[in-house]
C-alpha positions in Angstrom: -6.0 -31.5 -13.8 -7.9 -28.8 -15.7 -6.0 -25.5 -16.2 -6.5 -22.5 -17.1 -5.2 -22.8 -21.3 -5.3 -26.5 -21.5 -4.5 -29.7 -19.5 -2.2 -29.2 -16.5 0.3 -32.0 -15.7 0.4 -33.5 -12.5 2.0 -31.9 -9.8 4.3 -34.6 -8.9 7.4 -34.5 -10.1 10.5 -36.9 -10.1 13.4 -36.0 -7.9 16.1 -33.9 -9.2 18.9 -34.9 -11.1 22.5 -35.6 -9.3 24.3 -32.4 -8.8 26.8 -32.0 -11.3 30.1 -31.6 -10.8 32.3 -28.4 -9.9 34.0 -27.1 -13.1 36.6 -24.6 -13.2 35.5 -21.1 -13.7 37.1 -18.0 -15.3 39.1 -16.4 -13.1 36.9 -14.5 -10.9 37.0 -10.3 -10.4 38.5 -8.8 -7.9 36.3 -8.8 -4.8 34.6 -6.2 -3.5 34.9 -4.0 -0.3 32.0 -5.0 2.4 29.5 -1.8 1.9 26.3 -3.5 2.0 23.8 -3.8 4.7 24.4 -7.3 5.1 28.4 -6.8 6.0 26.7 -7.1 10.0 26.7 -10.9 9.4 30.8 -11.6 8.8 31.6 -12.0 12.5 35.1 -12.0 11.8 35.7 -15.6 12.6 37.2 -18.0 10.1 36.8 -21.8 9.6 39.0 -24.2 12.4 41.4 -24.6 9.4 44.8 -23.6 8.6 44.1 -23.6 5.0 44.2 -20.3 3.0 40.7 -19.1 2.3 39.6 -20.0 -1.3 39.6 -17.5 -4.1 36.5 -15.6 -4.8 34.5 -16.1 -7.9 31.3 -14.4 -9.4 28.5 -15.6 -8.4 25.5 -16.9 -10.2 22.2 -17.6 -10.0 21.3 -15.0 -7.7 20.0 -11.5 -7.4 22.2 -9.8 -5.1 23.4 -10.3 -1.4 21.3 -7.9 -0.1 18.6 -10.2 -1.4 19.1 -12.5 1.3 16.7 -11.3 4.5 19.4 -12.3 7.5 22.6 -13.8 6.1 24.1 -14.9 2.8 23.7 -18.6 2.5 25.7 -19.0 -1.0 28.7 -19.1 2.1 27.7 -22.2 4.4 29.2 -24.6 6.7 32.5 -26.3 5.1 30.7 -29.7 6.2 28.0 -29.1 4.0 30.1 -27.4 0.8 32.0 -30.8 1.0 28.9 -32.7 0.8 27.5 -30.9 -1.4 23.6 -31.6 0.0 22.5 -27.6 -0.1 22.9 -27.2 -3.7 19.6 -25.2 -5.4 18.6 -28.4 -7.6 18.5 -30.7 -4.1 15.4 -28.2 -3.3 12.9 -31.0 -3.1 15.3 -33.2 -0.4 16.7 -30.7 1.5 14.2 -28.1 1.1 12.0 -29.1 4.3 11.5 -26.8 6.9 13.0 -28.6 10.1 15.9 -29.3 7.5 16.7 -25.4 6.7 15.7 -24.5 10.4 18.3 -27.3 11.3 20.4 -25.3 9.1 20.3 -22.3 10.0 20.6 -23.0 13.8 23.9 -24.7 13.0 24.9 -21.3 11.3 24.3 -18.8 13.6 25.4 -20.6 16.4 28.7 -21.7 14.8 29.3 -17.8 13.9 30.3 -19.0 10.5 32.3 -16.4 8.0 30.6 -15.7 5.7 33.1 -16.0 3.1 33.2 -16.2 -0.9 31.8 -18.5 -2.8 33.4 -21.0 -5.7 30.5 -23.2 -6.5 28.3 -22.3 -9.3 24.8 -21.9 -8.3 25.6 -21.9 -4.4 22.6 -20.0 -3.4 20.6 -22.4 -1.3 17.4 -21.6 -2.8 15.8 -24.2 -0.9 16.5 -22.7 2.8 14.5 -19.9 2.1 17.8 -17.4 2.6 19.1 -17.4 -1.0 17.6 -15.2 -4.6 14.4 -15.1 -4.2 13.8 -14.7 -7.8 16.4 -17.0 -8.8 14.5 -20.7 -10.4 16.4 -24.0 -9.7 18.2 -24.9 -13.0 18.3 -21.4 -14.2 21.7 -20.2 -15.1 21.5 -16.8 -15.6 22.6 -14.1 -12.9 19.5 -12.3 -11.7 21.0 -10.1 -9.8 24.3 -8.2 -9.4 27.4 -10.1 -8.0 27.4 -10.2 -4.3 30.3 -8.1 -2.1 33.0 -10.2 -0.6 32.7 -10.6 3.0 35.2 -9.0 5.1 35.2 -7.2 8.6 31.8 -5.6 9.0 32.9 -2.0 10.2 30.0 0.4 11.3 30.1 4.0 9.9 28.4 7.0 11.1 27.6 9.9 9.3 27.6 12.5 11.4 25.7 15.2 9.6 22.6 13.3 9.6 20.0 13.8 12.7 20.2 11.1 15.5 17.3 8.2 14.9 18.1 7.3 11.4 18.9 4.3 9.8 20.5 6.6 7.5 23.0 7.2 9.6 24.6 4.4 8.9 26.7 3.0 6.4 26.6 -0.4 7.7 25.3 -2.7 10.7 27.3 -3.0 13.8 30.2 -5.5 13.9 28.5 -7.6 16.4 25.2 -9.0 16.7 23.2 -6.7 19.7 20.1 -8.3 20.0 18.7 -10.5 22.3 19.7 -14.0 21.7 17.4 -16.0 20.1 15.4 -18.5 21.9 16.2 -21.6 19.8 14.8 -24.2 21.3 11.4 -22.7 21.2 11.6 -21.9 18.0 12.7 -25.1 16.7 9.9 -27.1 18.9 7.5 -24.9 17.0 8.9 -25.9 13.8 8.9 -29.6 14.8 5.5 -30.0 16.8 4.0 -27.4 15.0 2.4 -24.2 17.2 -0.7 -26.0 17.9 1.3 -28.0 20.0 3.7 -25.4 21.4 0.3 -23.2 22.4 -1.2 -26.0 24.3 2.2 -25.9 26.5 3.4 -23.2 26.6 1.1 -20.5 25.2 2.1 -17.5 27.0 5.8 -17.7 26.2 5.4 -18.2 21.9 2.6 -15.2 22.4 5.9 -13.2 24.2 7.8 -14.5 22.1 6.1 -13.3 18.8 5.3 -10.4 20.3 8.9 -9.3 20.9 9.4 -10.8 17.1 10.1 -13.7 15.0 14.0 -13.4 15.1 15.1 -12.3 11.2 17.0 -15.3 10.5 14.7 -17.3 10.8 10.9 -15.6 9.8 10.9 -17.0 7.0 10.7 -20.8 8.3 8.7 -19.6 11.0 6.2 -17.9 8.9 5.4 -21.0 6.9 5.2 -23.2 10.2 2.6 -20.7 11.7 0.2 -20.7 8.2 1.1 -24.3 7.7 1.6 -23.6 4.0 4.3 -25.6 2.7 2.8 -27.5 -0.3 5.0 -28.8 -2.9 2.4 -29.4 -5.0 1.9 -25.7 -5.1 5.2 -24.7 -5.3 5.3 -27.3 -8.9 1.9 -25.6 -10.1 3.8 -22.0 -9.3 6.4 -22.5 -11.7 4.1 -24.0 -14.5 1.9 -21.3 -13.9 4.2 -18.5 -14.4 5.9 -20.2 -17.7 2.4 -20.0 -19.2 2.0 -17.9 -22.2 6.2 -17.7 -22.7 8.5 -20.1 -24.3 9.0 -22.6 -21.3 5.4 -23.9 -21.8 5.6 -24.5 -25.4 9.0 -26.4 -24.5 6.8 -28.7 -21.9 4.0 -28.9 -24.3 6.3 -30.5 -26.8 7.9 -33.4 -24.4 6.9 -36.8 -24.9 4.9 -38.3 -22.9 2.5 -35.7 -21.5 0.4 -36.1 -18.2 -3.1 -34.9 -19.7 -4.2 -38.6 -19.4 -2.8 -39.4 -16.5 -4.2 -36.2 -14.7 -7.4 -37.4 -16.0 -7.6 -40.3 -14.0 -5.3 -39.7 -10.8 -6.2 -39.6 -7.9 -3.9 -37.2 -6.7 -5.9 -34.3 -8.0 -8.7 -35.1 -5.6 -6.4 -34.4 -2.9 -4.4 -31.9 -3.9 -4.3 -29.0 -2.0 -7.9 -27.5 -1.0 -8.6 -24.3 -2.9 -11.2 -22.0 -4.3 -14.2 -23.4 -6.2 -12.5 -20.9 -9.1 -8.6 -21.9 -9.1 -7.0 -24.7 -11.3 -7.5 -27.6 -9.1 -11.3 -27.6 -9.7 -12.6 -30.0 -12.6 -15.7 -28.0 -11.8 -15.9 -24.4 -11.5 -18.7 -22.0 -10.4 -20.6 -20.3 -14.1 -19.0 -17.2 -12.0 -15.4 -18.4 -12.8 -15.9 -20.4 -15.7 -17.7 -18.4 -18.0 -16.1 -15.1 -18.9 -12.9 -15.6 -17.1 -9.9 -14.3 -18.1 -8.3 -17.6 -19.1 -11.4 -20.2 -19.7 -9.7 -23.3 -19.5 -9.2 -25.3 -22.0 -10.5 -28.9 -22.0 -8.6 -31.9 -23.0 -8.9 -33.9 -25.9 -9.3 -37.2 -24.1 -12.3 -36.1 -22.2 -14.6 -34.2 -24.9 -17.2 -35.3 -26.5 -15.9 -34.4 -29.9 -13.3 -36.5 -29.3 -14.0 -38.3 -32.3 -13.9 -34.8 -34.5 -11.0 -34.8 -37.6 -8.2 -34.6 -35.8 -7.2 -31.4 -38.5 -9.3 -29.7 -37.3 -9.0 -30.6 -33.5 -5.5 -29.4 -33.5 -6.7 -26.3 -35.4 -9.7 -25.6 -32.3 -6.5 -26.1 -29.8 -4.2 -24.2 -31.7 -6.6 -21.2 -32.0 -8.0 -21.3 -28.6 -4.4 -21.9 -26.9 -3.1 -18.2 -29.2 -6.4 -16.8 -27.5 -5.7 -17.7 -24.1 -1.9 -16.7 -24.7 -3.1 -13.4 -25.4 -5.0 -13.2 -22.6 -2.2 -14.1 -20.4 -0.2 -11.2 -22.1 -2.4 -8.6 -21.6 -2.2 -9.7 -17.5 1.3 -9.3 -17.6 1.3 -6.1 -18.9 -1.6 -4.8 -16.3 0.7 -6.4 -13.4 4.1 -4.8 -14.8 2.3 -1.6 -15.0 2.4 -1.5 -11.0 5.6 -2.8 -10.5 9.1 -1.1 -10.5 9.4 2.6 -8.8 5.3 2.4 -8.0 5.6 0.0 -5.2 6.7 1.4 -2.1 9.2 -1.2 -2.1 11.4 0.4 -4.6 13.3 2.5 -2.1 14.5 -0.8 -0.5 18.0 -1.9 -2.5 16.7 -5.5 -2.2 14.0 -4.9 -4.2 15.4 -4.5 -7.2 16.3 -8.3 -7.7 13.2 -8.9 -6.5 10.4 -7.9 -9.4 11.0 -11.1 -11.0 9.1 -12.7 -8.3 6.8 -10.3 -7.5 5.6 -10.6 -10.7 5.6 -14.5 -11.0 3.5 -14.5 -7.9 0.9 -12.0 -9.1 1.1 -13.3 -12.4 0.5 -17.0 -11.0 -2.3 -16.2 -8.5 -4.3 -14.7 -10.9 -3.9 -18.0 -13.0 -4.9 -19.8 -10.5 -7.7 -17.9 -8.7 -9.6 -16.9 -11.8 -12.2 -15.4 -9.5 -10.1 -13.0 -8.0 -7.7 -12.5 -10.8 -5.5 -9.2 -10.2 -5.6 -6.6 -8.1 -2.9 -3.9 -6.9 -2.9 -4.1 -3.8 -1.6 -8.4 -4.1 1.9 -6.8 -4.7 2.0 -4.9 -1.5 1.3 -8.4 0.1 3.5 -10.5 -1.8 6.8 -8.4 -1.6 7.5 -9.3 2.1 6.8 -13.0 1.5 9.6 -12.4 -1.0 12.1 -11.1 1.8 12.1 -13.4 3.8 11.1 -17.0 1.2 11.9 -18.0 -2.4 9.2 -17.1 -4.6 8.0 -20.4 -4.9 7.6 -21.0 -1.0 6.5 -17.3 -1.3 3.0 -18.1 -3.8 2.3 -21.3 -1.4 1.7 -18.6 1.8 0.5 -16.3 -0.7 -2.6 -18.8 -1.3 -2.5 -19.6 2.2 -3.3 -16.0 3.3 -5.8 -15.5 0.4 -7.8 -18.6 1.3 -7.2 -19.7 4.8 -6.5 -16.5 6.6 -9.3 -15.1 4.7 -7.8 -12.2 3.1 -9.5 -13.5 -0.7 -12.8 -11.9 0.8 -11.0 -8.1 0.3 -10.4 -9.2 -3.1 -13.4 -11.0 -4.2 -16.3 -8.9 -6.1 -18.4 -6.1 -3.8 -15.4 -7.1 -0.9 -17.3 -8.4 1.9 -14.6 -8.7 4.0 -13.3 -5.7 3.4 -16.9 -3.8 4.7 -16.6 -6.7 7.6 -13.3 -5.0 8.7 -14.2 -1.8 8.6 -17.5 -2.1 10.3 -15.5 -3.9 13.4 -12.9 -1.6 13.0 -15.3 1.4 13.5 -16.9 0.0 15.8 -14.7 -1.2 18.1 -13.1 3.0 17.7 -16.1 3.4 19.4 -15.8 1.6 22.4 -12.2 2.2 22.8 -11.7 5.6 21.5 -15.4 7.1 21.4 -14.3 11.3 21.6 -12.2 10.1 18.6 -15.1 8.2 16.7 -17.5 11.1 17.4 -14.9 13.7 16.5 -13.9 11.9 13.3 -17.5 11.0 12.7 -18.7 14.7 13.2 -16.3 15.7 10.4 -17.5 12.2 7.8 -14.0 10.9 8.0 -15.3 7.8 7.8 -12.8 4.5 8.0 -13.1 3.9 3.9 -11.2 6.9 3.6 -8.1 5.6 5.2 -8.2 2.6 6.6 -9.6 0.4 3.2 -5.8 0.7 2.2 -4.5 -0.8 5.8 -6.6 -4.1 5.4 -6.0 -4.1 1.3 -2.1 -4.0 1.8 -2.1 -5.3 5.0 -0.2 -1.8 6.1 2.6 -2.2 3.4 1.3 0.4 0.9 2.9 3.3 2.6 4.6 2.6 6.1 7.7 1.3 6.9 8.7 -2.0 6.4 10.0 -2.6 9.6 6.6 -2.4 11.1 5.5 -4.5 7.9 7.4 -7.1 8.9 6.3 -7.2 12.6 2.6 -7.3 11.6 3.3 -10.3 9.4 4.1 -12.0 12.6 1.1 -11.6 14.6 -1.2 -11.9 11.3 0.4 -15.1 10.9 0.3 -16.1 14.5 -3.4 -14.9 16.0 -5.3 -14.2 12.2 -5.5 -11.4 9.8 -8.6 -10.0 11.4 -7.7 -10.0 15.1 -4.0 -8.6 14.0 -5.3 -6.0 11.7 -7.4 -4.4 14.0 -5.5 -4.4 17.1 -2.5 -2.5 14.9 -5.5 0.0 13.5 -7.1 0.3 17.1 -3.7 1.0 19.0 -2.5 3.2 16.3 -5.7 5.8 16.4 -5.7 5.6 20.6 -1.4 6.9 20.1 -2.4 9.3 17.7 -5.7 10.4 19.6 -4.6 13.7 21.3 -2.8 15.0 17.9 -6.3 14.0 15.5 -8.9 15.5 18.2 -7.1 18.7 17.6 -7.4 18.8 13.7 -10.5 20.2 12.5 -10.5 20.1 8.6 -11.5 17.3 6.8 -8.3 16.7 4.6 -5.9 17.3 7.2 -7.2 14.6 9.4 -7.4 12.1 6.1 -4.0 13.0 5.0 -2.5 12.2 8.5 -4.3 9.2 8.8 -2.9 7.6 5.7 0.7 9.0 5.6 2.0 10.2 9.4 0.2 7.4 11.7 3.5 5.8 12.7 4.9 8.8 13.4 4.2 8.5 16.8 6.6 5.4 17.3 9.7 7.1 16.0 12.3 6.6 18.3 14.6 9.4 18.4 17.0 8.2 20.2 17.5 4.5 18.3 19.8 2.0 19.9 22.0 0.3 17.2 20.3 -3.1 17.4 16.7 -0.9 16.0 18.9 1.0 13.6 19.9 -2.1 12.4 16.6 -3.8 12.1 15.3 -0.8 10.3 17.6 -0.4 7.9 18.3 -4.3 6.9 17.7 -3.9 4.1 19.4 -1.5 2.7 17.6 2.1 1.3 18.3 3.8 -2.1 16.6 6.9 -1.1 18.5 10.0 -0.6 16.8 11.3 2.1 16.8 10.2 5.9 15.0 6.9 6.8 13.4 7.2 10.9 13.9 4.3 12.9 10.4 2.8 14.6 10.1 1.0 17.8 8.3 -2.0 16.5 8.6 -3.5 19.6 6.4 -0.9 21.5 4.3 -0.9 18.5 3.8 -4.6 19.1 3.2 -5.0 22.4 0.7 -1.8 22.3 -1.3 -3.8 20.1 -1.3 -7.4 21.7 -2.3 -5.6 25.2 -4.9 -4.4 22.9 -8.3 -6.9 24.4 -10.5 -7.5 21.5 -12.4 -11.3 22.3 -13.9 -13.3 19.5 -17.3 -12.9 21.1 -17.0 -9.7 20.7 -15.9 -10.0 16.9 -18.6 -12.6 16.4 -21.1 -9.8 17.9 -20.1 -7.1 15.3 -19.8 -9.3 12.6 -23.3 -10.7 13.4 -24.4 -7.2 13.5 -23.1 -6.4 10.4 -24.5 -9.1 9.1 -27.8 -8.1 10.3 -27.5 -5.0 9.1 -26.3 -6.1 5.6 -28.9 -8.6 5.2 -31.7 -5.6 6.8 -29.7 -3.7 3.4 -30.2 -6.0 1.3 -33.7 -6.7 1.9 -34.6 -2.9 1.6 -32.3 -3.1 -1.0 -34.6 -5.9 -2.2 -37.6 -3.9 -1.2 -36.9 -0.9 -3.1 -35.7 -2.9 -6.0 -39.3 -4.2 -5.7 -40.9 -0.7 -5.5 -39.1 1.0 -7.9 -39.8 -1.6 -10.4 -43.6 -1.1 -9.6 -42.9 2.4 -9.8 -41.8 1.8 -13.0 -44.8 -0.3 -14.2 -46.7 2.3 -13.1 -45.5 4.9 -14.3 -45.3 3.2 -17.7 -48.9 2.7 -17.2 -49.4 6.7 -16.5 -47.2 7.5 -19.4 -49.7 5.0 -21.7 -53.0 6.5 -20.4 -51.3 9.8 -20.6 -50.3 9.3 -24.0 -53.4 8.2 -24.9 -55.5 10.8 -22.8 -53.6 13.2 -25.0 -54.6 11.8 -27.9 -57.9 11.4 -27.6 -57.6 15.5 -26.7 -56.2 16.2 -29.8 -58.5 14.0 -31.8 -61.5 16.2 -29.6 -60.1 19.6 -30.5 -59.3 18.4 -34.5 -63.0 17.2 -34.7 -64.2 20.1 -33.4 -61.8 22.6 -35.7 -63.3 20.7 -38.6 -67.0 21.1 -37.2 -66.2 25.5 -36.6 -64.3 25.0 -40.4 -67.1 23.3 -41.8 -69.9 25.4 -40.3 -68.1 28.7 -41.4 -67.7 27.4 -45.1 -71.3 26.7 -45.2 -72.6 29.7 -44.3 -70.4 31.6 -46.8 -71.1 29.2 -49.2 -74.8 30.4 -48.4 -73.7 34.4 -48.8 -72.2 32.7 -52.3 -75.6 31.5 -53.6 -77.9 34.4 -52.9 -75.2 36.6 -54.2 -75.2 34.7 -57.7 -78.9 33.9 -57.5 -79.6 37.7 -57.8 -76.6 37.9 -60.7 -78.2 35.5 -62.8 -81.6 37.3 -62.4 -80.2 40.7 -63.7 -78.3 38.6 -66.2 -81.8 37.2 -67.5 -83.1 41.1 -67.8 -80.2 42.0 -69.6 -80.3 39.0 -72.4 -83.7 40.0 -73.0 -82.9 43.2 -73.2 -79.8 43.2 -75.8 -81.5 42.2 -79.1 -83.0 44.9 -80.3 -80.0 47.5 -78.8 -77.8 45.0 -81.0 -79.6 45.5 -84.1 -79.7 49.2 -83.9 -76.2 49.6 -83.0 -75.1 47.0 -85.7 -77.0 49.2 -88.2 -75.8 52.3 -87.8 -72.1 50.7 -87.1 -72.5 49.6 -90.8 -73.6 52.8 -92.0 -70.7 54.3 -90.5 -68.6 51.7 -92.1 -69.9 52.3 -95.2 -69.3 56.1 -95.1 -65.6 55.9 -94.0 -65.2 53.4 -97.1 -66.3 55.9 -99.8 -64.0 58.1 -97.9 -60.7 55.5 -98.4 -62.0 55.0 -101.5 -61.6 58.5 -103.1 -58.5 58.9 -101.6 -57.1 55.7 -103.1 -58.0 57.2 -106.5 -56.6 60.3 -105.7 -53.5 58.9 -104.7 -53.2 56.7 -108.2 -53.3 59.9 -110.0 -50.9 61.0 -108.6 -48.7 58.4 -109.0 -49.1 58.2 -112.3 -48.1 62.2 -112.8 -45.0 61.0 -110.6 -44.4 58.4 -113.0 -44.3 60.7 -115.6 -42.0 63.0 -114.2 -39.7 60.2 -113.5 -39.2 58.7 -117.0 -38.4 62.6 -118.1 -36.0 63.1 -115.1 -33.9 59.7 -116.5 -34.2 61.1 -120.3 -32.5 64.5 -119.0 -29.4 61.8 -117.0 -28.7 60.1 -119.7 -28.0 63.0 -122.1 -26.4 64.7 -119.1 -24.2 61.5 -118.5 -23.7 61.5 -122.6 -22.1 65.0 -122.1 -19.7 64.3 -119.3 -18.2 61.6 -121.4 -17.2 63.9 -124.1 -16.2 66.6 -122.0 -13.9 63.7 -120.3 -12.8 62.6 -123.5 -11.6 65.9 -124.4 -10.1 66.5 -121.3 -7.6 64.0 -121.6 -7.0 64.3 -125.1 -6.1 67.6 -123.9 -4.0 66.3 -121.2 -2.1 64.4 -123.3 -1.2 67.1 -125.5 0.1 69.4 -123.1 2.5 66.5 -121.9 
């Protein structure tokens, strides 16, 4: 079987081990007092035994005891403790359907006591009532230790407002409901509802209708979708070990299955699925190329099978860290909108919970590649988880995605998703039409607030209580029937109170937040309170109690026939297809549009270039034409120059004579002149010298003098010393 990061092994698996045997514990801690939401269930009856009740212990393997949906099955019959056949690693033979409802029957109408537990692992996983989240063979606790059972005592809080769950500490001491119809129930489960609707159609319809008892919705669920598949449930927990230690542990075992999913038949009749999940050999290009996790093929059936095996392993190795990275970046998209951004976080349940809600998630994107991940799966999955083990939880999970059709809201441009809404408008129209012209008059149109209802399936926002109750006719008459008989009776309640809002986001916000308002009850009886607030609530504030049951039967009285279903989905195909071929049309047009104005753009271009080659040409022309004519203005202009250039040099040889001639005579003058001052100046410079030779004479004898004079001088000097 081809998977999504290498070869899958088959889906069948051996039987489980042999139970082990009980060890003795550490001594367990002290039990705790009965707070939780569950503490409705001890019906203070004890087993027909005069033995001392057994010592309480911790438990293990489980989230939490409010992560049960209708009792705590980790306390069961003493019959079946002795024999020890509801242990969580006997899931595969005692984890049938007729088995758990068998089993649960005998519970509730034994009004067992829910006592404390002193076998490890007692959460019977495979009735559909223990941990969710908690995997058979798994030993660590994912959850907090369950509340000893004692006297469930009802306390009222008197300062909060009458009509919450709230209110109310705990559930009422005794069970206040209508008894549950059990032998309908359990023919359903054994005959299947095909059968029981050929019979006796009118009573399940009532029957559902008034709602699938707690206890028991879990089995029921399953019956009604048909969706127990334990080869699913085997692919569930080897898709959510992929990318994380547990699949490099099975990749290492001996003996792996690659060859014998190669040839087995099995794999052609496994479990009919998309063209795009892991049980196709052959996928669509759509969801084999460029998929988040292209599958890897196996060794044994390439055609390089022959290649070094070096360098096969080193292929495998680097495309198996590839698609292991791929499988981490899903799990961090899928934990970003888990936790406090589900609207399931209020719920105290919950919390032991996210495990599984993010195995699922993490698993159907795995195995719809198509479809991958999207946020609104979570909304979807999270009930499956209250009331089913995770693994029975993925298996209706596929179911609704396939069968019930609710993969069409998920796949690429959502065709079902515009199918709904067109029938969901239009049938406003014929039921409601003020409302649909009112709403229509102000473009509230049904993607604004109703995309979410058929995405989430109502659980985005409202309470779960109603959640729960739409589940049940989804499951019994069909997503699209259900969805739009809730969203049909829900606008003709809240008709009055929309026709008199007038702005545009008043009328939006009320229509995705305050729509159930109308079916508060305000004066709850305890059995509603108690529905309401099964599972527990960490929110501080007050929690309204709904009367699903008018909700309910509102919407079954609601008349919508498949003919006329048929009509508006043939219409909307109609119209679709008329969109899509003026879709077509106008693809058609605007590419011609496009030629053609590709075309004008050319000739434009080229228009504009011949206009500018014009206009240069004919600049050079005016340029050219203007240089010649001053080129003409040039050449007479010189022409007469070199004429009265011509009378000149004819002209200048006898002026040049006659001036040279009496320039040299003038020359010749001013030389004589130089000349006899020349002379004049020698004499003198002789007399000068002559003067000078008599003026040194005179300095010597002078200087001769001053000697003596100096002599004497100091001669005298010395004397007078």
């Amino acid at each position: 079987m081809q998977g999504l990061s290498g070869r899958m092994s088959p889906v069948k698996f051996p039987p489980p081990p042999p139970p082990p045997a009980i060890e003795k514990s550490a001594p367990p801690p002290p039990s705790r007092k009965l707070t939780s939401p569950f503490s409705w269930l001890s019906r203070n009856s004890s087993k027909q035994k005069t033995e001392t009740p057994p010592t309480t212990s911790d438990r293990r393997n489980t989230s939490a005891s409010m992560n049960t949906l209708s009792s705590n099955p980790e306390l069961t019959l003493s019959k079946i403790e002795d024999e020890g056949d509801m242990r969580t690693n006997n899931r595969s033979s005692q984890g049938s359907l007729r088995d758990r409802f068998k089993f649960l029957r005998m519970r509730e109408e034994a009004g067992i006591t829910l006592g404390d537990e002193t076998n490890e692992g007692a959460t019977i996983v495979g009735l559909g009532i223990g941990s969710p989240t908690s995997n058979a063979g798994d030993d660590v606790a994912s959850g907090p230790a369950s509340p000893s059972a004692g006297p469930a005592q009802p306390t009222i809080n008197p300062n909060l407002a009458p009509g919450t769950a709230a209110g109310f500490a705990s559930g009422p001491a005794g069970d206040t409901s209508e008894p549950v119809d059990w032998d309908l129930w359990q023919s359903v489960v054994n005959e299947g509802p095909t059968a029981i609707a050929r019979t006796s159609s009118e009573e399940l319809s009532r029957a559902i209708a008034n709602g699938i008892p707690q206890v028991i919705r879990g089995v029921i669920w399953q019956v009604l979708a048909q969706s127990k598949s334990e080869e699913l449930e085997g692919m569930y927990r080897e898709l959510v070990a992929r990318g994380t230690d547990k699949e490099h542990i099975a990749v290492k075992t001996p003996n792996s299955s690659n060859g014998q999913a190669n040839g087995s038949g099995r794999e052609k009749d496994s479990v009919a699925s998309s063209s795009s999940s892991v049980h196709s050999d052959v996928s669509t290009p759509a969801t084999t190329n460029g998929s988040l996790n292209a599958p890897l093929p196996s060794p044994s059936v390439t055609s390089d099978s022959f290649e070094d095996p070096v360098k096969a392993q080193a292929r495998l190795a680097a495309e198996r860290k590839q698609s292991t990275a791929e499988v981490i970046k899903l799990e961090k998209t899928i934990k970003r909108d888990l936790g406090a951004r589900t609207s399931y976080s209020k719920y105290v349940m919950a919390a032991g919970l996210q495990d599984g809600l993010f195995g699922i998630c993490k698993a159907y994107a795995l195995y719809d590649e198509a479809v991958g991940y999207a946020q609104g799966m979570n909304f979807i999955a999270m009930p499956l988880l209250f009331n089913m083990p995770e693994e029975e939880a993925f298996s209706l999970f596929v179911t609704l995605m396939n069968k019930y059709g609710l993969r069409d809201l998920f796949v690429h441009d959502m065709p079902g998703l515009h199918l709904h809404l067109y029938q969901f408008e239009r049938l406003l129209e014929d039921f409601e039409p003020a409302l649909y012209c009112h709403l229509r008059r102000r473009e509230v149109k049904p993607q604004l607030y109703a995309t979410q209802w058929f995405l989430t399936l109502f659980a985005y926002r409202f309470p779960l209580q109603l959640v729960l109750r739409i589940y049940d006719l989804i499951l019994s008459e069909g997503l699209e029937s259900a969805i739009l008989k809730f969203g049909i009776v829900l606008m003709q309640k809240n008709a009055e109170t929309l026709l008199g809002m007038k702005d545009m986001s008043t009328l939006t916000t009320f229509l995705k937040e305050r729509l159930f308002d109308v079916y508060i009850d305000k004066a709850p009886s305890a059995n509603s309170i108690l529905e309401n607030g099964f599972f527990g609530s960490t929110a501080g504030i007050d929690k309204e109690v709904y009367r699903a049951d008018v909700l309910v039967k509102d919407a079954v009285a609601i008349k919508i026939t498949p003919e006329t279903l048929k009509q508006y989905t043939a219409e909307w195909k109609e119209q679709r297809r008329v969109e899509k071929d003026r879709e077509t049309e106008l693809h058609g047009l605007k590419d011609k549009v496009g030629s053609l104005e590709t075309k004008v753009r050319l000739l434009e271009s080229r228009a504009e270039q011949s206009d500018m080659e014009h206009v240069q040409v004919a600049s050079e022309l005016i340029k050219t034409k203007v240089e010649n004519e001053q080129v003409g203005e040039e050449n007479e202009t010189l022409k007469m120059k070199v004429e009265e250039l011509q009378k000149i040099v004819n002209s200048q040889p006898e002026e040049v004579e006659a001036r040279l001639k009496n320039e040299m005579e003038t020359v010749m003058q001013k030389n004589i002149v130089v000349h006899n001052e020349n002379r004049a100046l020698e004499e003198q410079m002789a007399e000068m010298e002559k003067e000078l030779v008599a003026t040194k004479m005179q300095w010597a004898t002078i200087n001769e003098e001053h000697e003596n004079l100096k002599q004497k001088w100091n001669s005298i000097s010395n004397m007078m010393k």
